[in-house]
N, C-alpha and C positions, 0 to 999 in steps of 0.2 A: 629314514625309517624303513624297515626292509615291509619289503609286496606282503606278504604274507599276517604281518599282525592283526590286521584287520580283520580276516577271515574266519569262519564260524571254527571254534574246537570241534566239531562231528566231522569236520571235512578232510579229508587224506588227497584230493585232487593238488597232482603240483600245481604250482603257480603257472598262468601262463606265459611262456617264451618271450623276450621281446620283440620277436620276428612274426610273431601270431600276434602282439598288441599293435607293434607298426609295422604292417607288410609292406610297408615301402624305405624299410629301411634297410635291407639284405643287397638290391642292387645299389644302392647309397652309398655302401661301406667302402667298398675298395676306390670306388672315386674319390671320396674323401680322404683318404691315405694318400692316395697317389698326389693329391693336390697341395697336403699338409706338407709330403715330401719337399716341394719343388719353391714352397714357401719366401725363405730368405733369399738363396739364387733369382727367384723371379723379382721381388721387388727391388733389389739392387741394380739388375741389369737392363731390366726391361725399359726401354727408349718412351716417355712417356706423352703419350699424343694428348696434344692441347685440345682443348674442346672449343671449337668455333663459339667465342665473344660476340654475343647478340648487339650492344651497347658498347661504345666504348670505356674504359677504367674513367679519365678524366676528361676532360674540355672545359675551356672558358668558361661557358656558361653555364655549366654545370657547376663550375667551382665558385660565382657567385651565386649561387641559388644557395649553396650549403654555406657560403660565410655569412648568410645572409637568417638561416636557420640556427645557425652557430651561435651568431650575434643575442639571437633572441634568446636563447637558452640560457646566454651568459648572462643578459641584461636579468631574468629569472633568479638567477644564483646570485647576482650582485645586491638586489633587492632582499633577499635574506640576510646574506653577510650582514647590511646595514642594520638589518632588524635585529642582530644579534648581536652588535655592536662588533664584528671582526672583521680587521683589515687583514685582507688574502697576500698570501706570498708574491714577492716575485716571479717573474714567469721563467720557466729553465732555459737552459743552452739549447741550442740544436742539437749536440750530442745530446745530451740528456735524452733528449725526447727521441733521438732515433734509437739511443738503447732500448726505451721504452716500446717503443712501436716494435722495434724487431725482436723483442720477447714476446710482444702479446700475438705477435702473427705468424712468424716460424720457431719459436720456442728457444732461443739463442741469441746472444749479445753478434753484432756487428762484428763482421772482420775487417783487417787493414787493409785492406784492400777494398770494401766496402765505403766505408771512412774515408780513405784519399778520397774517392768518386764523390762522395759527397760533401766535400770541403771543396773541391772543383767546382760548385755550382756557387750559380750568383745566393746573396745572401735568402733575399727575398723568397727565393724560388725553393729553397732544398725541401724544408720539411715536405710539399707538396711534390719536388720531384721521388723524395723517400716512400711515401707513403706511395706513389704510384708505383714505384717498383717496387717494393713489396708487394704488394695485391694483386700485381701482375708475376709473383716471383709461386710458381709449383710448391715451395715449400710453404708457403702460405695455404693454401686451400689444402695443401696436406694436416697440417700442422692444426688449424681451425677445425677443418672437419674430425678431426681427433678428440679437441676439445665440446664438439658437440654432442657427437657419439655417446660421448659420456651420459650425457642428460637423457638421450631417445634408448639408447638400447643396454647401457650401463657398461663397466669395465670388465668384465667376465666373460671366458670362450664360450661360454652357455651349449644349449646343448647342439654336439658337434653334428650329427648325421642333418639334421636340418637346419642349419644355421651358420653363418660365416660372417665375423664380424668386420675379420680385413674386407670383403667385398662390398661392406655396409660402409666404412668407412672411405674407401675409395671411392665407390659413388656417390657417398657426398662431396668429395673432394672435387669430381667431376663437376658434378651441378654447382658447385661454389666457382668455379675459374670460368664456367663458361657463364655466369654472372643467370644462375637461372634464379626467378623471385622465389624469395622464401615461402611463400604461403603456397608453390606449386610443389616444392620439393616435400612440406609436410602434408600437403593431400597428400601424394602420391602415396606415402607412409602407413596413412591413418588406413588407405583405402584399395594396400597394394594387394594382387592378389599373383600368384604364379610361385615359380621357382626362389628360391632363395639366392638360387645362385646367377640365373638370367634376368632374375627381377632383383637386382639386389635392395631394393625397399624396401622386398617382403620379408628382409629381416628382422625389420620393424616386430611384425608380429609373430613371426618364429622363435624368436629367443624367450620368449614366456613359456616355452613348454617346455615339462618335465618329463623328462623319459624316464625317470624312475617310479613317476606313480600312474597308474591306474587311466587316471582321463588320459583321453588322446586328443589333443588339438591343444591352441592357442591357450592360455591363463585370459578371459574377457576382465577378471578383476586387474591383475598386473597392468594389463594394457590398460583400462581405464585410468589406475595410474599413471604411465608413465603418460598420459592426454593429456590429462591435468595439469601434472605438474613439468613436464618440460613444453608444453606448446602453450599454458593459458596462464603459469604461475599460480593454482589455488592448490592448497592440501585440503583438498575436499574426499582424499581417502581417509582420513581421519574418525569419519562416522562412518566406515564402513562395517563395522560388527554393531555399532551403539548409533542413535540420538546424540549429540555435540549435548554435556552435561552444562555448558560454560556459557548458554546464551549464543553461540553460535548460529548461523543463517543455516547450517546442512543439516539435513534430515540423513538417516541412514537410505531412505527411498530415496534423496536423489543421489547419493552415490552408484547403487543396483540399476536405478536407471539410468544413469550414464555407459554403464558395466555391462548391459544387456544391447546395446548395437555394436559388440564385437562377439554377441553368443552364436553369432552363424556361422563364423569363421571356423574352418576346419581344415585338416589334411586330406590330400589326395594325391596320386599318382603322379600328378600334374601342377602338385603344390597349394599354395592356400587358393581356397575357395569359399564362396559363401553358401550358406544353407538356409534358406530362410525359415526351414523348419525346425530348429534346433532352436533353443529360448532359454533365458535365462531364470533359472528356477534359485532361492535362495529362501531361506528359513529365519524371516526379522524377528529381533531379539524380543521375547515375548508370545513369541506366537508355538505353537506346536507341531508344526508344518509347515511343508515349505509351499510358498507361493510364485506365480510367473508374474513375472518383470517385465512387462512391455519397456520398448527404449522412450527418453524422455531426456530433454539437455536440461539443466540446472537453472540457467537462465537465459534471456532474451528467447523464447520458444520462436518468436516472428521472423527469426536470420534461418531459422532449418527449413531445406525444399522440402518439397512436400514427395518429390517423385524418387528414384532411386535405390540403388544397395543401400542398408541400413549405416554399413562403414560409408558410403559416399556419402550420403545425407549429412552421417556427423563431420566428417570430414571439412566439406562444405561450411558445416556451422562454427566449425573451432576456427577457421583461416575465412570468414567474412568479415568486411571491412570495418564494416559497424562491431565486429565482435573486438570492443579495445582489448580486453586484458589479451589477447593472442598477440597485438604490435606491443603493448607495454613488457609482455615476457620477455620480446626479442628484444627491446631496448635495455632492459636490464640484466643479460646473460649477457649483451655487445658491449654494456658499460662493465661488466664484472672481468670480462674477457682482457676490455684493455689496461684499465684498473687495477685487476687482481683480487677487487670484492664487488660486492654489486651496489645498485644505486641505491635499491632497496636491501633493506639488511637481510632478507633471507632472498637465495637465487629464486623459493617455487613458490614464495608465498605472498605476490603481490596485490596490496587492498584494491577492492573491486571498487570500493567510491576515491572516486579522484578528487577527494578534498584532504585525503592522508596520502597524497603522495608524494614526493618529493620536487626541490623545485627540477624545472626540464624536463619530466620525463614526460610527461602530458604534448608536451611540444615535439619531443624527438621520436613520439610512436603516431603523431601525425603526419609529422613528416613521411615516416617509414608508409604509413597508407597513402597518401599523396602521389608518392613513388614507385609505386607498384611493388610495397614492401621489397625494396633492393637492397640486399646486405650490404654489398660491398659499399654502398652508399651510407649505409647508416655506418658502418665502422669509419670511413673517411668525414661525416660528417661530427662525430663526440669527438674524434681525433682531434679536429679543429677548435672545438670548444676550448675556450679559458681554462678551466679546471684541469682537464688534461695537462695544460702545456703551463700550467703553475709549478713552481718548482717546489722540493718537500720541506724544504728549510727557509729561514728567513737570514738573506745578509747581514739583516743589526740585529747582536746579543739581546737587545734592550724589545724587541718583539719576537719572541721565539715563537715557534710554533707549537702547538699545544692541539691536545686531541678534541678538541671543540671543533678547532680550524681543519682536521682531518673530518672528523665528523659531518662537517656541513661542507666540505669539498672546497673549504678556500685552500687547503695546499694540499699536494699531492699525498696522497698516503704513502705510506708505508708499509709492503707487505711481502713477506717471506717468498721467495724463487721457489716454483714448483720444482719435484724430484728432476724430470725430463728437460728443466729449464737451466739448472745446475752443469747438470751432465751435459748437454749441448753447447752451453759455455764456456765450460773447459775447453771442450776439443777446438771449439771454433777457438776461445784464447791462444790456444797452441798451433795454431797451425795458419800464416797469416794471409794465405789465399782463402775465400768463400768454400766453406764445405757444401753442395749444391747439387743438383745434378749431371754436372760438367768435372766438376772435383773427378780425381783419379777414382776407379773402384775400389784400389786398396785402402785409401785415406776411408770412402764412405762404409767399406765392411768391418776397417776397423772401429768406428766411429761408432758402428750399429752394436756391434761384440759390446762396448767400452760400456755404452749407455745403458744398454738392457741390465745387464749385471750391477752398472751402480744404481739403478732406479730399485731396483730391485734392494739393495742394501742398506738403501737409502732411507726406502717406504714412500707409498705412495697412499693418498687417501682415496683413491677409488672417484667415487660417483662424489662424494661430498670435498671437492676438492676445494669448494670456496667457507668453505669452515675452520675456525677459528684454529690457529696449528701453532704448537711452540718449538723451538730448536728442540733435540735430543742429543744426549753425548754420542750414541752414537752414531748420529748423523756429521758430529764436529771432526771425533774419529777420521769418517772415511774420508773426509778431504785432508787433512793431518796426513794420513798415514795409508790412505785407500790407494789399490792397484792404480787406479785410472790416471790420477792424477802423478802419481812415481809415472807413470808409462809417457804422461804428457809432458812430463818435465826432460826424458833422458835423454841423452844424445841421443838420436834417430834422424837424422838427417832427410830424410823421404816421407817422414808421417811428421813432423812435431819443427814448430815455427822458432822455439827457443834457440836450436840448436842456428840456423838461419843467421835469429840477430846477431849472436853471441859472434858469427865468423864475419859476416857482413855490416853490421855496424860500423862507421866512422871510428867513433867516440861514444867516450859512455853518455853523456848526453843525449845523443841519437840512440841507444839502447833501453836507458832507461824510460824517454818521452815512450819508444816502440813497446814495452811492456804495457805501461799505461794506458794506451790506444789500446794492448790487443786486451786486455783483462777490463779493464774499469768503464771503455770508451770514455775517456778523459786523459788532459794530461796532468801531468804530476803538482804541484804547488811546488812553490822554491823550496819552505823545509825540506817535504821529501822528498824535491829532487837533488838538494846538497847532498842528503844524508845516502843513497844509494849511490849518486854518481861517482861520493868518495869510495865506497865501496869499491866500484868498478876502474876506478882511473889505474891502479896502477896493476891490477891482472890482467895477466898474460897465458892465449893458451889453455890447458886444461881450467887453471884457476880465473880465470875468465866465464870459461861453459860453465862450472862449477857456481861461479858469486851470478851469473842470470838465473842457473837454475833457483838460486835460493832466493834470487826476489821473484822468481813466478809464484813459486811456492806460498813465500809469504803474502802475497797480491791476493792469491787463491783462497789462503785462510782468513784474510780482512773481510770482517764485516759486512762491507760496501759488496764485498761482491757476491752474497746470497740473499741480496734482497732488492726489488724493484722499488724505485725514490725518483 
C-alpha cells in the first residue's frame, strides 16, 4: 500500500523521505551493497573455522544413556501398536537408514565414497559411527540451521538495510557445531539487542520491520508470533484481532499480552535497543479505543523473573525447564526434521495437556531438559529409536503396510524429498567423491549455480514446508528434461561421476551395482540388475557413456528416488 493513502485529502505535505523516517539507514546503504556483492565468492571460499566443541559428539556412556532413553520411547510406541492391534515393519538396512540420516542432516543422499567408508565399519558399529560423522560433518550444522531458520525468522531477504538473514543463518550454524544448548541460543534471540550484523541474533527481531510503512521499529505482534509458534508450538495468534469463537483456552488479551514485552524494542544507531517507555497500545474488538497492554505470559506466570528487560524476562520464561511445551516444540521440529513430518500433526500446534500427545514425546522432551536441552543429543537420540530405523514396507505381501501403520509410526513414512533435497542428490549422484568442503571449488560453484536455479523451478514451500505437498508435472518435467540433470548426466569428466564409471568400470556389473550405490544408495535386485547389465555387456565406447547415461537418467526419474522411505 503506497505511504500516502492514509493521509488526510487537505494535506499537499510530500510524504516523508525514508532517510528522515530511518536516519540510520543512509550510512547502511552502501555497506550493505558492498556486502551483497561479495556474497557467493565469500561463502564458497572462505575456510570455515570450527567452533571449539564444549562436549564431546559421542562417548560410551553417553551412548548408553540414549539407548537406554531410546528403549523407553520404543517400549511407549510398542504399547500402542499393540493397542491398535498393529504389527510394525521390519527394521531397515543400514543403507537405508544412512540415506535417511544424510537427507535429514545435510540435505543429500550419501556419496560412494561415503558408502565404501561405511560398509568398512564393523556391523554393529556403523549406524552410530554414521550418525557421528554427520553431526560432526559443517554441512550438517549448515544444512539444520537452514532448516530452522525457517521457523525463527521465515524464508524471505526481508528488509535488507537491517537485516541479514545469511548472517542469522550462519550463526546458527555456528552455535549448532560447537554443540551450544538450545534454550541459550533462543534467549539469546527472544532477548538480542545490538547490530544485526555483529549480533547476528538480533535478526531474530529485525526482520519484522517494514520499511515501507510508517512505524519504525520491530512488528511486537510478528514477533510475538513467531515466540509462539516456533519456540512453544501454540497458535495462540489466532485471537489476535477476536476471542477464540470455538471454546478455545485464548483470549485476545492474552495474545496483546504476550505482544507487548517486545513494545520496547526499537532502532537505534547502535542497533536494537529496549525502551521501556514505549508500550503496547491496541484497540480490543469492541471497544472504541485503544488501550495499554501491560506484558503478561499466557501461562504458568510462576516460571517468569521478576527482575530484568521485559524481552529478558520472557525470554527466561519461554526456555525454563518447567516450561514443557518449549522441549516438546523442539522434540517435534527434531522428529519432523528427521521424519520429514512431525510427531505431532501440525509443526506449531502442540497440545498443552500431555494426555493428547502422542506416544514418546513426553519422554524425549525430558530427556532434552535432563540434558541441558542438547540438540545434537536429541537428534542422535530419535535417530536410535525403533521407529526411525523401521523399514517403510513390509517383506510379506500378506502384511502390507497401510496408512494406520504410517500413522502410528509402526513403519516408516513415506514423504516427498524437499526441493533443496532433490537438487543436492542429483549432484552428489553424479559425482562420486563427497561434495563437502574439501570438494574442488568448481565442483561446489557449480553445484551451488545447479541448485538454486532447480529449487527455484522446482518450488519450494517456504516456511510451511512440513505441509501436505503433492507431485506437480511440472516438477516431473524438470528432472525428465531439466538443465541440471542433462548437465549431470554428460560427459564432463571433471564435474560428473557418470562419465568415471562409464571409463573405469570393470564390467557392467560393476557399473550398474556403482549407479545403484550412487543414485538409490542400494544395490540393484537381480531383475534389475539382469535387465541393465544386458544393457551394458556389449557396448563399447561412446555407446557405453551413452547406455550409463541413460540408466542414470532413468534412476533419476524412478520414483524411489524423490522420496524419503
Amino acid at each position: 500500500m503506497d505511504e500516502d493513502v492514509s493521509s488526510p485529502a487537505s494535506s499537499h505535505e510530500a510524504p516523508p523521505s525514508p532517510a528522515r523516517r530511518f536516519p540510520w539507514r543512509g550510512w547502511l546503504c552502501l555497506v550493505g551493497l558492498v556486502a551483497g556483492g561479495v556474497f557467493i565468492a565469500g561463502s564458497l571460499w572462505r575456510e570455515k573455522a570450527r567452533p571449539e566443541v564444549t562436549t564431546p559428539v559421542s562417548s560410551p556412556t553417553q551412548n548408553v544413556e540414549i539407548r537406554k532413553t531410546a528403549q523407553a520411547v520404543d517400549h511407549a510406541f510398542a504399547e500402542a501398536w499393540a493397542a491398535a492391534g498393529l504389527e510394525p515393519a521390519p527394521l531397515a538396512d543400514d543403507l537405508t537408514i544412512a540415506r535417511r540420516l544424510s537427507l535429514a542432516l545435510t540435505g543429500t543422499i550419501p556419496s560412494l565414497e561415503e558408502i565404501r567408508a561405511l560398509e568398512s565399519q564393523p556391523g554393529e558399529e556403523r549406524l552410530d559411527w554414521w550418525l557421528t560423522r554427520l553431526l560432526d560433518d559443517p554441512r550438517s550444522s549448515d544444512y539444520v540451521a537452514e532448516r530452522l531458520a525457517r521457523a525463527f525468522v521465515g524464508t524471505e531477504n526481508g528488509p535488507f538495510l537491517v537485516y541479514r538473514r545469511r548472517r542469522m543463518v550462519q550463526w546458527l550454524s555456528e552455535q549448532l557445531a560447537s554443540r551450544r544448548p538450545y534454550d541459550e541460543i533462543v534467549r539469546k534471540m527472544i532477548a538480542a539487542e545490538g547490530l544485526w550484523t555483529t549480533n547476528p541474533a538480533a535478526n531474530f527481531i529485525t526482520v519484522t520491520i517494514d520499511q515501507n510503512q510508517k512505524k519504525e521499529g520491530p512488528d511486537q505482534v510478528q514477533l510475538a508470533i513467531r515466540t509462539t509458534r516456533a519456540f512453544l508450538g501454540v497458535r495462540i495468534d489466532c485471537v489476535q484481532c477476536h476471542d477464540d469463537k470455538f471454546g478455545d483456552r485464548w483470549k485476545q488479551e492474552d495474545f496483546h499480552q504476550l505482544a507487548a514485552f517486545f513494545a520496547g524494542a526499537e532502532m537505534k544507531l547502535t542497533g536494537v535497543r529496549d525502551n521501556r517507555h514505549r508500550t503496547h497500545e491496541v484497540r480490543f474488538r469492541g471497544d472504541e479505543e485503544e488501550s495499554t497492554v501491560l506484558p503478561v505470559v499466557p501461562f504458568s506466570p510462576e516460571l517468569m523473573p521478576e527482575q530484568g528487560q521485559p524481552r529478558e524476562r520472557l525470554a527466561a520464561w519461554v526456555t525454563h525447564p518447567k516450561n514443557r511445551p518449549f522441549a516438546r516444540e523442539a522434540v517435534n521440529r527434531t522428529w519432523a526434521l528427521l521424519f520429514g513430518r512431525p510427531l505431532v500433526g501440525s509443526i506449531d500446534d502442540v497440545p498443552l495437556d500431555s494426555a493428547e500427545l502422542p506416544p514418546g514425546l513426553e519422554l524425549l522432551a525430558q530427556d532434552f531438559i535432563d540434558h541441558g536441552f542438547d540438540f545434537q543429543r536429541l537428534i542422535r537420540t530419535v535417530a536410535t529409536t525403533t521407529p526411525f530405523q523401521l523399514a517403510s514396507q513390509s517383506a510379506d505381501p500378506a502384511k502390507a503396510v497401510t496408512s494406520a501403520h504410517e500413522d502410528a509410526w509402526a513403519a516408516f513414512p513415506l514423504t516427498r524429498l524437499r526441493p533443496e533435497q532433490v537438487a543436492g542428490s542429483v549432484a552428489q549422484a553424479a559425482y562420486l567423491d563427497t561434495i563437502d568442503e574439501d570438494a574442488p571449488f568448481l565442483v561446489r560453484l557449480t553445484k551451488f549455480g545447479q541448485q538454486n536455479d532447480f529449487v527455484k523451478r522446482y518450488g519450494d514451500l517456504g516456511e510451511n514446508e512440513f505441509a501436505d505437498q503433492t507431485g506437480t508435472i511440472p516438477q516431473r518435467l524438470l528432472l525428465m528434461n531439466g538443465k541440471m540433470v542433462r548437465e549431470r548426466t554428460d560427459n564432463k569428466p571433471g564435474i560428473n561421476g557418470v562419465t568415471r564409471v562409464s571409463q573405469l568400470a570393470p564390467d557392467a556389473k560393476t557399473a550398474v551395482e556403482t549407479a545403484y550405490l550412487c543414485v538409490f544408495t542400494r544395490r540393484p535386485s537381480a531383475p534389475e540388475a539382469e535387465h541393465f547389465e544386458n544393457q551394458l555387456a556389449e557396448a563399447k565406447g561412446t555407446d557405453r557413456q551413452r547406455a550409463l547415461q541413460d540408466l542414470y537418467w532413468s534412476l533419476f526419474n524412478a520414483t524411489e528416488f524423490s522420496w524419503n522411505h
